[in-house]
Backbone bond lengths (Angstrom), bond angles and torsions (degrees), N, CA, C in turn:
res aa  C-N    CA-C-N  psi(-1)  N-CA   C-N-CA  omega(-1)  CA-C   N-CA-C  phi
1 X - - - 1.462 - - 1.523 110.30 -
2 X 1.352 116.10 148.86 1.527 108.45 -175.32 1.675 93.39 -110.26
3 X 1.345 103.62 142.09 1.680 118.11 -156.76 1.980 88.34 -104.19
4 X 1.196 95.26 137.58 1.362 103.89 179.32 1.776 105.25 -132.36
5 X 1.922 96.71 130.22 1.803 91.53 -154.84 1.585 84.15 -101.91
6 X 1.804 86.78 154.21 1.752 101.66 152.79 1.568 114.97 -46.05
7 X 1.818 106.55 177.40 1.462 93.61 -178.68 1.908 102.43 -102.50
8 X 1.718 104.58 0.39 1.920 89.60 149.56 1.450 128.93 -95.77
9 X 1.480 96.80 13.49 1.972 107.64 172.20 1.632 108.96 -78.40
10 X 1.327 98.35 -29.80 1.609 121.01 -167.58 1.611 109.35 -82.25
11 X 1.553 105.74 -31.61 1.470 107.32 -172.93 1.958 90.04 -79.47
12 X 1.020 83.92 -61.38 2.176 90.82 171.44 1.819 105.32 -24.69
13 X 1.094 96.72 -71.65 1.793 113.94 -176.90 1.801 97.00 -43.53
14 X 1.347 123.55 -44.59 1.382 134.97 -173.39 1.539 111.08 -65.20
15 X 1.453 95.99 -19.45 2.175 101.59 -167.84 1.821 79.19 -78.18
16 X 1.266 113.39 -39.91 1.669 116.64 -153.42 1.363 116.13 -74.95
17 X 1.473 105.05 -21.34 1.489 114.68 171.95 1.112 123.90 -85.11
18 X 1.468 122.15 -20.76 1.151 152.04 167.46 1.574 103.28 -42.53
19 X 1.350 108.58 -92.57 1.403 115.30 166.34 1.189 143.64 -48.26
20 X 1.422 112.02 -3.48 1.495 125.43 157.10 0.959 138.77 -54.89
21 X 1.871 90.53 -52.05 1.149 127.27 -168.62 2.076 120.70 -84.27
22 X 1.854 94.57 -0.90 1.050 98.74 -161.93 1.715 76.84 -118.51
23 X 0.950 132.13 -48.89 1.443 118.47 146.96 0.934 114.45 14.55
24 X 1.426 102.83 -105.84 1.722 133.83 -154.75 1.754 90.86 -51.84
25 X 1.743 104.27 -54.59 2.216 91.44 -171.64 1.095 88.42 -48.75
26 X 1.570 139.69 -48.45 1.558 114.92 -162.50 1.184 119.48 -46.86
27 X 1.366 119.70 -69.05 1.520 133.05 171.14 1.648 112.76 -49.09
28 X 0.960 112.56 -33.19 1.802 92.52 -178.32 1.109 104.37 -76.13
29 X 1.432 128.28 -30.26 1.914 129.09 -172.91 2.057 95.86 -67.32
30 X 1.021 105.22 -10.89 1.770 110.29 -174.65 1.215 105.99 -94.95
31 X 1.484 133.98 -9.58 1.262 132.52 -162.82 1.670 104.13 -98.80
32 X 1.415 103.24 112.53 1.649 116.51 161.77 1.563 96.45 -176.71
33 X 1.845 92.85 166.55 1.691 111.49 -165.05 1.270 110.14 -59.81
34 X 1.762 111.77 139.09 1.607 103.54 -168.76 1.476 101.66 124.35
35 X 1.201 113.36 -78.88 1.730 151.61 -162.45 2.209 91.16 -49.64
36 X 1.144 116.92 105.10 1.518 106.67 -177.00 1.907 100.73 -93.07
37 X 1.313 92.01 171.42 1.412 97.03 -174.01 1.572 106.18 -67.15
38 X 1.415 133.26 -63.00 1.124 121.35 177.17 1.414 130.63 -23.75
39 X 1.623 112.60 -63.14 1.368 108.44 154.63 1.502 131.98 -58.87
40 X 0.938 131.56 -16.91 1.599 131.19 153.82 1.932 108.59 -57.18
41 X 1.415 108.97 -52.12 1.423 118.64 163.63 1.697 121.37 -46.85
42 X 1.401 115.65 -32.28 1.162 118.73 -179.95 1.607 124.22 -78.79
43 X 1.143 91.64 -25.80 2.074 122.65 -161.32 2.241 76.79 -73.84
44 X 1.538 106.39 -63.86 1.648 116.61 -177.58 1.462 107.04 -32.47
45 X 1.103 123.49 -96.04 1.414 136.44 143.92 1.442 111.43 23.66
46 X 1.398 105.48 -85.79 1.449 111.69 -179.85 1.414 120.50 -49.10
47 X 1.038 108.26 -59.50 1.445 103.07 169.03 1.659 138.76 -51.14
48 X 1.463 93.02 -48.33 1.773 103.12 170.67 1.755 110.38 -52.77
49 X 1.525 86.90 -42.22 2.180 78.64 177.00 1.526 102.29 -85.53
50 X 1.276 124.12 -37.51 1.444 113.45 176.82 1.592 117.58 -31.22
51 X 1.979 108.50 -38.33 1.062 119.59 -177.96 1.479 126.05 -91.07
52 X 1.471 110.19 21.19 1.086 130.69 -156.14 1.542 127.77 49.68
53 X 1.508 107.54 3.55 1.499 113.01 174.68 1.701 109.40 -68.33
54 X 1.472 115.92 -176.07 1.610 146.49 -163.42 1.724 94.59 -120.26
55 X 0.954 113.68 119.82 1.944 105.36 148.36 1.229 126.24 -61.37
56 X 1.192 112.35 114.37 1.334 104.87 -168.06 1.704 120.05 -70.89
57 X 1.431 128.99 -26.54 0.978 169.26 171.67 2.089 116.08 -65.58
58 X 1.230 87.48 -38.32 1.361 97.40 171.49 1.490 122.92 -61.04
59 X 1.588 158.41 106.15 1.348 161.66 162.73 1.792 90.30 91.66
60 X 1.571 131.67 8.48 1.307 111.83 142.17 1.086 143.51 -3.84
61 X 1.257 151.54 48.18 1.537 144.33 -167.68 1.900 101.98 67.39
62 X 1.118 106.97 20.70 1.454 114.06 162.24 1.710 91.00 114.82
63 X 1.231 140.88 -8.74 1.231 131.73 -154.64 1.788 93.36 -63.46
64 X 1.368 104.73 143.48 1.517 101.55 -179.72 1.669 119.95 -105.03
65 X 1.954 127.72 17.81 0.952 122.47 -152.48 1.650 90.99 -153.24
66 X 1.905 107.91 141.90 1.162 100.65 -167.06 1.600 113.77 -96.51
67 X 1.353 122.62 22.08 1.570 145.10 150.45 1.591 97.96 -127.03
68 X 1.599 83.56 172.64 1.336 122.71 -163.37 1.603 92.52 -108.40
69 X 1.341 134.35 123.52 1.896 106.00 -178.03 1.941 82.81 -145.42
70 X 1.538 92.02 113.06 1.204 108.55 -177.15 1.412 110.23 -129.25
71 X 1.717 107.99 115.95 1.519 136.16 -156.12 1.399 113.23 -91.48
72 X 1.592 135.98 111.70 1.156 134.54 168.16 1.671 124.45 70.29
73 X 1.486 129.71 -85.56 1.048 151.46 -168.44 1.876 95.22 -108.23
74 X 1.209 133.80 -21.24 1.860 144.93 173.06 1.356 74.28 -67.27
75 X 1.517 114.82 135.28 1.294 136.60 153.50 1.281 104.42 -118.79
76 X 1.241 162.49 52.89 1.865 170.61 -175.61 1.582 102.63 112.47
77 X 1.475 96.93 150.37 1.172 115.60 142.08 1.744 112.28 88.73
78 X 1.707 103.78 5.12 1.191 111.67 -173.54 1.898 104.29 -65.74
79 X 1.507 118.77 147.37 1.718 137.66 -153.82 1.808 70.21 -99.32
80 X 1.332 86.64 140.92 1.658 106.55 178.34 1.718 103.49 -89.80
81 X 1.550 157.98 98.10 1.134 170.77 147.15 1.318 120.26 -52.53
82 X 1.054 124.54 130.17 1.604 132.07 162.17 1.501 123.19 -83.78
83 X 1.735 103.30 -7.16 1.437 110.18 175.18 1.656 113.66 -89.87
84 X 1.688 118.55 -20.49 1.049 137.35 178.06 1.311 123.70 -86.67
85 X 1.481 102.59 107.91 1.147 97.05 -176.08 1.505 126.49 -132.91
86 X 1.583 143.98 139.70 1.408 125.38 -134.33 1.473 92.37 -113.97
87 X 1.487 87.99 170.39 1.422 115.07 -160.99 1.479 125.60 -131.34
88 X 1.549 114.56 108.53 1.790 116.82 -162.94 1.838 105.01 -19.41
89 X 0.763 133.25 117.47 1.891 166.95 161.94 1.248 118.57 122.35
90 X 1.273 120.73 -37.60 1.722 108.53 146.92 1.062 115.76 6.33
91 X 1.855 116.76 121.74 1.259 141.91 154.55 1.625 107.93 -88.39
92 X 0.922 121.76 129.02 1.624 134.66 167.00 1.187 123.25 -111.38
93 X 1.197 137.46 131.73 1.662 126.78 -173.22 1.590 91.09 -143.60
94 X 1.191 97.13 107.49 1.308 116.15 -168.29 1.711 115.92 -111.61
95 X 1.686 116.15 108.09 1.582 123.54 -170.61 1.223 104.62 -69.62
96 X 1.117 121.60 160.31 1.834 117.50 148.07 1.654 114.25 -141.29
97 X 0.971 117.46 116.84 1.725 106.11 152.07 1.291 113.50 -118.85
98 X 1.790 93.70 170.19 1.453 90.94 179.75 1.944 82.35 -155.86
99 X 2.082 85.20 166.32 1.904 80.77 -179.52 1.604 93.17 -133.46
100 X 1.533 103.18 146.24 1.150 115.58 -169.25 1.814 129.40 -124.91
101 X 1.266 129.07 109.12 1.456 86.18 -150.33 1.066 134.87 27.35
102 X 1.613 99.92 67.50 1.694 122.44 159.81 1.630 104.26 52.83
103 X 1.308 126.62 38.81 1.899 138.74 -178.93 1.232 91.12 -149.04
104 X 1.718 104.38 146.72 1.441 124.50 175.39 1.505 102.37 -100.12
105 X 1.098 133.17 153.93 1.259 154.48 102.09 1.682 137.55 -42.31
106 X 1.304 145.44 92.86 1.056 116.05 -164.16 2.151 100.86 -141.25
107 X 1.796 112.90 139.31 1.125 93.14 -144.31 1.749 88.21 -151.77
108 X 1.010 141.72 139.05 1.484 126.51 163.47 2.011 110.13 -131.65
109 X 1.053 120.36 161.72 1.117 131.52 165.29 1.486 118.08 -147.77
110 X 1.582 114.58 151.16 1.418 114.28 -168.03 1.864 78.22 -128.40
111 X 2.121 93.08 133.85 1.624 95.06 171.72 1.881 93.94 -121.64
112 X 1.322 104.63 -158.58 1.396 107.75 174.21 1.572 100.68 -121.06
113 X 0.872 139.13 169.00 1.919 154.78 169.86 1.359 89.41 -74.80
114 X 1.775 140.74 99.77 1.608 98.92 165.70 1.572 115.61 95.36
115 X 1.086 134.03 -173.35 1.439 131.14 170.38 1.143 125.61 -88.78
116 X 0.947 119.29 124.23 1.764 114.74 -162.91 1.679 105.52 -98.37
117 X 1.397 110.06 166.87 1.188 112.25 -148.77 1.345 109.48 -95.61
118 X 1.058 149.19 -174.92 1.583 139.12 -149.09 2.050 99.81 -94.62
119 X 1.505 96.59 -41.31 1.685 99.12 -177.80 1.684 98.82 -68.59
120 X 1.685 126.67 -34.15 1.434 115.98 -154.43 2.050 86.32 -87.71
121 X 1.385 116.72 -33.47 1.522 104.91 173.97 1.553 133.12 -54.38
122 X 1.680 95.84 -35.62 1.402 102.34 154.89 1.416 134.65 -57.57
123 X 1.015 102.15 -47.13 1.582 118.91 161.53 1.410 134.59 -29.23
124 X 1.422 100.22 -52.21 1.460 124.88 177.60 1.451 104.69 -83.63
125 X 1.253 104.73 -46.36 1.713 95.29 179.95 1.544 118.98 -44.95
126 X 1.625 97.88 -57.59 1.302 102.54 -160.01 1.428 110.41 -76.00
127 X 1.464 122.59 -12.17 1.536 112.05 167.78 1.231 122.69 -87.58
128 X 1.556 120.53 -9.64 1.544 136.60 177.33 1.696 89.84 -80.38
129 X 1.456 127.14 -36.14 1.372 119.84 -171.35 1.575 110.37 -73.78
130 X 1.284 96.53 -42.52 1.744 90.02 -167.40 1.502 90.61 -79.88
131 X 1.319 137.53 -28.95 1.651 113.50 -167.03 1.747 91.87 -56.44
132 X 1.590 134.91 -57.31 1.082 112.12 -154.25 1.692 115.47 -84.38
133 X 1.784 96.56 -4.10 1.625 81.19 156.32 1.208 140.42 -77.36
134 X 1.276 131.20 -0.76 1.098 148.37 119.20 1.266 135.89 -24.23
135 X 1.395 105.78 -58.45 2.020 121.00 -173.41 1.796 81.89 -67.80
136 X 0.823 130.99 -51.44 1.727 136.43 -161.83 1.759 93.59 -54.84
137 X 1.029 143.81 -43.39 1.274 150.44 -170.35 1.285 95.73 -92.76
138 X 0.936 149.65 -4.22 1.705 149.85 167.91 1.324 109.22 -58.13
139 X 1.779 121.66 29.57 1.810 100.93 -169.33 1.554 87.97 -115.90
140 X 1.555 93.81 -178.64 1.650 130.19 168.50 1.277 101.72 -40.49
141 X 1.242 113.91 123.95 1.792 121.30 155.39 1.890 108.84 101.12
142 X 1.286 106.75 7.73 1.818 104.49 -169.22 1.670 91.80 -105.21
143 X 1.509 90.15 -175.76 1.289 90.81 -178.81 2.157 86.58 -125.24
144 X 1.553 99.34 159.61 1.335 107.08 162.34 1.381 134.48 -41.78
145 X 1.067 120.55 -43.97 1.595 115.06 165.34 1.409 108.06 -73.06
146 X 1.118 136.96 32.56 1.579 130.60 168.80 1.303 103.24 -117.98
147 X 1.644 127.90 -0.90 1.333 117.49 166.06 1.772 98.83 -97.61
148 X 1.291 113.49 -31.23 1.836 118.43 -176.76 1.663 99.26 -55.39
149 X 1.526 102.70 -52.46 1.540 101.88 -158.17 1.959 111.41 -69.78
150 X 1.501 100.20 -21.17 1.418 111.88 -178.34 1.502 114.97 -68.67
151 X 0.889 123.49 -30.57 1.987 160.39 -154.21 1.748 79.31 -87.35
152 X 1.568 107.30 -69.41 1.544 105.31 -161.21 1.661 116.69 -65.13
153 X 1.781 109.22 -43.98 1.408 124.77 -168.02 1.617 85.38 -52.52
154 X 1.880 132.45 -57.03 0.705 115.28 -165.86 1.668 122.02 -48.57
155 X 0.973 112.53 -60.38 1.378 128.18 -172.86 1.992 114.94 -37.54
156 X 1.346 102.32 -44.29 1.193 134.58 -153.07 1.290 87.05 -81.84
157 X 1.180 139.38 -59.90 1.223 151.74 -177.10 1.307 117.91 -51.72
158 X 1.301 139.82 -13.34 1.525 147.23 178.59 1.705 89.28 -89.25
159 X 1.482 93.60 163.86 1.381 124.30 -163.04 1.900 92.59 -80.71
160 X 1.260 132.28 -52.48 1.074 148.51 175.08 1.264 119.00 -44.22
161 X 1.554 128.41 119.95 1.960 102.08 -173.68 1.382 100.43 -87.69
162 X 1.518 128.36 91.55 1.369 139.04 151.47 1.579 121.49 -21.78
163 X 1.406 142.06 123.64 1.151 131.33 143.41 1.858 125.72 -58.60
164 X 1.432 112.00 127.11 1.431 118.83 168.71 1.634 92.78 -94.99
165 X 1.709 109.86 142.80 1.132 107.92 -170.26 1.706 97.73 -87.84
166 X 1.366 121.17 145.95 1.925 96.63 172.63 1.291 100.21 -82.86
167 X 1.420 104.09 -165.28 1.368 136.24 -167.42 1.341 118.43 31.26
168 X 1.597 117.85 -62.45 1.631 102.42 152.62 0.942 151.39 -4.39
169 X 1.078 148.34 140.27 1.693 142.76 -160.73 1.430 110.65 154.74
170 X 1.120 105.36 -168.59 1.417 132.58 -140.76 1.916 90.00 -103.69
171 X 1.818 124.95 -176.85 1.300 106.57 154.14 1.427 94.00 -170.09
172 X 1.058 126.60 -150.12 1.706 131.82 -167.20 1.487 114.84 -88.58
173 X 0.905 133.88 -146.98 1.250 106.62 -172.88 1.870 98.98 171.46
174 X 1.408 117.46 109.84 1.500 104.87 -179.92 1.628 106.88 -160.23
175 X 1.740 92.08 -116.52 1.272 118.34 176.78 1.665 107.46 -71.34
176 X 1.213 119.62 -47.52 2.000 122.99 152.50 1.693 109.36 -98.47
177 X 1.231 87.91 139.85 1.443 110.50 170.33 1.553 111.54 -51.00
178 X 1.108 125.79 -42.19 1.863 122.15 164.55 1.413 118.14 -119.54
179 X 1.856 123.20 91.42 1.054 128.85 152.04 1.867 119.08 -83.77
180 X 1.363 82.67 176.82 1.536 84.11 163.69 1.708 122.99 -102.77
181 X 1.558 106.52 150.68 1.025 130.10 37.83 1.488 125.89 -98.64
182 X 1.158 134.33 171.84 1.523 142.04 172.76 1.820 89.70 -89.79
183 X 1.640 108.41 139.44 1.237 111.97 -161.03 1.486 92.12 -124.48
184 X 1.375 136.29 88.58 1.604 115.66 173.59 1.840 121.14 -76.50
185 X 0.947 112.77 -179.09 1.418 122.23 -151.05 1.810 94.97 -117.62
186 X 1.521 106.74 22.52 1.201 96.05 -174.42 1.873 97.48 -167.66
187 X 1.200 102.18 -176.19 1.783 107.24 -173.40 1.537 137.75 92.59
188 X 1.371 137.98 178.11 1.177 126.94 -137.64 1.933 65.76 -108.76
189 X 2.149 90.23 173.85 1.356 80.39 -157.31 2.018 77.11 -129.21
190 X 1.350 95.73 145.49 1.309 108.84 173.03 1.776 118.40 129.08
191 X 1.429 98.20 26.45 1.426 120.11 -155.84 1.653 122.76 -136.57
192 X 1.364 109.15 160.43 1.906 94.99 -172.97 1.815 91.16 81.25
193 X 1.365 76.72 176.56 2.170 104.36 -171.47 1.571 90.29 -71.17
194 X 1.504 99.99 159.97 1.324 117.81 -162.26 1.867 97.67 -99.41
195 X 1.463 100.87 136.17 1.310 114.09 -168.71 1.599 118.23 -69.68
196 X 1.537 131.85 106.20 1.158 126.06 -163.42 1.483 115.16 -125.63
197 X 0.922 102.40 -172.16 2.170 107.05 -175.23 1.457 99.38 -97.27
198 X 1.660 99.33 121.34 1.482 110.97 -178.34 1.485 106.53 110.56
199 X 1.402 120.71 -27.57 1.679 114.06 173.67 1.268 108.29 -80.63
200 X 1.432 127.73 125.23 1.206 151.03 -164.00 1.374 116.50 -127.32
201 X 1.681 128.90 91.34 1.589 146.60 151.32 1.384 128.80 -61.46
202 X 1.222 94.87 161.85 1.649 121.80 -174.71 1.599 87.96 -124.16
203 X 1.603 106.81 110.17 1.411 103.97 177.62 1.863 82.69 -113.70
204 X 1.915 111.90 132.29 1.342 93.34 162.42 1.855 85.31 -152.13
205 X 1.482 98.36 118.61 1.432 95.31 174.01 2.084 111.42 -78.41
206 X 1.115 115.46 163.61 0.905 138.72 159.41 1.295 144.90 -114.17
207 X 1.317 135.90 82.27 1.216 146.59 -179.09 1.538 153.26 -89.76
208 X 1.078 130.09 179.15 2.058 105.80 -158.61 1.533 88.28 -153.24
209 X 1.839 121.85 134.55 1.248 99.03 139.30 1.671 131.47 -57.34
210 X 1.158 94.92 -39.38 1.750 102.95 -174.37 1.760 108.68 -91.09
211 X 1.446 96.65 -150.34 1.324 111.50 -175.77 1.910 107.36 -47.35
212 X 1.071 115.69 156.24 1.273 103.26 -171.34 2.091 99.68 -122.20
213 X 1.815 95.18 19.43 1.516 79.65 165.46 1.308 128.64 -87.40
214 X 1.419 132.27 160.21 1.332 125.94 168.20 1.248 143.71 -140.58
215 X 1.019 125.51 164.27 1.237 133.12 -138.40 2.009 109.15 -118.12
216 X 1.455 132.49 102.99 1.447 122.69 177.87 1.318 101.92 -88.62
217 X 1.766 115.35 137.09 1.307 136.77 -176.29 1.476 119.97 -79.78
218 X 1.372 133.91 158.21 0.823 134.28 -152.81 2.005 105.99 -72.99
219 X 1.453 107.04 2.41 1.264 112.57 174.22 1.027 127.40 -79.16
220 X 1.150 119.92 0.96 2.114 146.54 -156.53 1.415 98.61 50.64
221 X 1.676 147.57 -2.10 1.195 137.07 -171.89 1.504 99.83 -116.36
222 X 1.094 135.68 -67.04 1.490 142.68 -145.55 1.763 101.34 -66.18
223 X 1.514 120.14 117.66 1.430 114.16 173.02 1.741 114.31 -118.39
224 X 1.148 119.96 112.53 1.012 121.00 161.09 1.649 134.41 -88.82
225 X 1.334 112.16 -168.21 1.519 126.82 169.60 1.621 102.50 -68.47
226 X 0.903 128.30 167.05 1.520 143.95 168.05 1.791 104.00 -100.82
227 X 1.470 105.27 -42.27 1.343 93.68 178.44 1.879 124.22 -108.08
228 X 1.380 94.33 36.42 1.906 113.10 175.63 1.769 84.03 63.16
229 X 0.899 135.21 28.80 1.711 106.24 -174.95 2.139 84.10 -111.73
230 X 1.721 103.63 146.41 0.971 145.00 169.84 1.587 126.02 -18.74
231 X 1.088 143.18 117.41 1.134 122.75 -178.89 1.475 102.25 -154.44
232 X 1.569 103.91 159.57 1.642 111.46 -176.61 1.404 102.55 -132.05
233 X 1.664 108.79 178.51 1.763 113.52 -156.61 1.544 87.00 -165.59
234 X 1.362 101.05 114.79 2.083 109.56 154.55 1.517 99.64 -135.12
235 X 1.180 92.08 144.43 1.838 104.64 168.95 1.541 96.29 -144.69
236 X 1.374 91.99 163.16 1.504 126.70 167.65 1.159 122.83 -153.54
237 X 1.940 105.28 151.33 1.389 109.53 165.15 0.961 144.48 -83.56
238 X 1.242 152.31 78.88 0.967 160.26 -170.19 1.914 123.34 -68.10
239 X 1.205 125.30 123.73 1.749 137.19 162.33 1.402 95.54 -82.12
240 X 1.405 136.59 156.22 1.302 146.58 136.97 1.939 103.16 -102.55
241 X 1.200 79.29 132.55 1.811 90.29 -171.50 1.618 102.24 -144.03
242 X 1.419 121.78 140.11 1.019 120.69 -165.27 1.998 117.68 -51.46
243 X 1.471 104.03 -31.67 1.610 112.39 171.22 1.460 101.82 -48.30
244 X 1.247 115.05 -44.95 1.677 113.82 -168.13 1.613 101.99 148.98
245 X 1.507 86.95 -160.46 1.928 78.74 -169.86 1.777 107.98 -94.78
246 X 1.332 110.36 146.86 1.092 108.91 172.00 1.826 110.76 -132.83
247 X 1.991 86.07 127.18 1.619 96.98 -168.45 1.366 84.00 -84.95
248 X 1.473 98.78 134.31 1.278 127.62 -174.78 1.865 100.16 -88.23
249 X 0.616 102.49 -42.98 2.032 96.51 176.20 1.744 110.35 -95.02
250 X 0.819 122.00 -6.48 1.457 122.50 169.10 1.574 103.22 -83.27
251 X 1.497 93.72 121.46 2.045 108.30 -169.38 1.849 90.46 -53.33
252 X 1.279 138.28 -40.34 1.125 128.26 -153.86 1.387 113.76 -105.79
253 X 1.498 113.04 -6.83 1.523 128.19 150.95 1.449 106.15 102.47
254 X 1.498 104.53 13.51 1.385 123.47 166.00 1.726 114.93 93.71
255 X 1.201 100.27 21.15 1.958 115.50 177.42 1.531 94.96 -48.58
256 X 1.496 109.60 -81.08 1.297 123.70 -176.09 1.734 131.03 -24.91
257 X 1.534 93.49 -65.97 1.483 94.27 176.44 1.054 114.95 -75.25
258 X 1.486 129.35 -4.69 1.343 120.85 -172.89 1.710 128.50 -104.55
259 X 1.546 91.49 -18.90 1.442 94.43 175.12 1.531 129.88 -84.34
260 X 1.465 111.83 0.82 1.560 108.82 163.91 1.328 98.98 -71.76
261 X 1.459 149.37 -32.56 1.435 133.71 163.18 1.667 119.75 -80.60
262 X 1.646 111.74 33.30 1.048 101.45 157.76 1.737 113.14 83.30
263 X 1.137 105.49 -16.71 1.588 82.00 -168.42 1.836 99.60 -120.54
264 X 1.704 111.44 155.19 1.085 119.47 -172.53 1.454 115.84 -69.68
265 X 0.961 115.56 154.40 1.408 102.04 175.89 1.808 119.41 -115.12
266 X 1.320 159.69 123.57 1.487 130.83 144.85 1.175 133.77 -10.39
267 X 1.453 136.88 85.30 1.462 98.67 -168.17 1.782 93.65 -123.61
């Protein structure tokens, strides 16, 4: 069933994004060569309880780390290590949740080690672009495939032939960290349950320079490329509320990224 919140379930859901989002600045200000994933995992952690939040991510179906820290050619789901440790050009795409008064938060960003290189900047752009072309289609009156198909037009639309990762996607977002709906990153648009006030997503595209098939590691978590080629990961939470959409982990409630596509945001 897809759970549709009051609008003080949503302010709740808002404490959770909050701390995600203060998270992740934690951890990205931690990111340079040297710096291993575990301790990047620890910096997460601290903060979410600092904030009196839960990791959401933490004893997951056994997952043992309170991010997701997925390296270069790791497209999700990379195990956070204290033996691993990164190295100036390193791509990182780093998850976070957290639960807050019984609400998730859920949020990812991909940075570089250092300055990243002109093909891996592209990279990031264009999957940071299409996730919020997507969040921009998050309003009153659409249907679900009009945030998938927005995600893709973006992608599709660069000069570069981008990988969309399949099956992957985005999903609901509440009382558990993965309800439905299942949100893909791709498809015709005008389709799926009809978009209303109080349904609350996890839009996080996934993208590849290369082939965009992939491959799960012998860890049952870690998924990569099949062909080692590059890939990046942003998500956000998003409420749809009759004002418009409001990204629930974006400190500014998603004004910013959202108004080069025009639309207002809650913030």
């Amino acid at each position: 069933m897809i759970q549709i919140k009051t609008a003080h379930e949503i302010e709740l859901m808002r404490g959770a994004g909050l701390v995600v989002a203060g998270a992740l600045a934690a951890v990205r200000a931690e990111v340079r060569p040297g710096v291993t994933t575990g301790e990047l995992d620890a910096v997460a952690e601290d903060h979410i309880r600092s904030a009196g939040a839960i990791p959401s991510f933490l004893g997951y179906r056994g997952f043992t780390g309170s991010i997701c820290a997925s390296i270069n050619e790791e497209i999700v789901h990379g195990i956070p290590d204290r033996g691993r440790a990164l190295a100036a050009g390193d791509n990182i795409s780093i998850d976070c949740g957290a639960i807050l008064a019984g609400w998730h938060g859920d949020s990812a960003i991909t940075v570089t080690v250092g300055e990243p290189s002109t093909e891996d900047a592209a990279l990031m752009a264009v999957t940071e672009r299409s996730m919020w072309a997507g969040l921009a289609r998050a309003v009153v009156g659409g249907r679900l495939t009009d945030i998938s198909h927005a995600v893709e037009e973006a992608v599709l639309a660069e000069e570069h032939e981008y990988g969309i990762v399949d099956h992957y996607g985005g999903h609901g977002i509440g009382t558990e960290m993965h309800q439905d709906p299942h949100v893909l990153n791709y498809g015709r648009a005008g389709r799926g349950p009809k978009l209303v006030p109080g349904l609350c997503l996890a839009i996080e595209p996934m993208v590849t320079v290369g082939d965009p098939t992939t491959v799960e590691l012998e860890d049952g978590w870690t998924v990569i490329t099949k062909d080692g080629s590059r890939a990046a990961h942003f998500e956000h939470t998003v409420a749809i509320t009759p004002e418009g959409p409001w990204v629930l982990t974006a400190e500014d409630g998603g004004v910013s990224g959202l108004a080069p596509f025009g639309v207002t945001a809650r913030s």
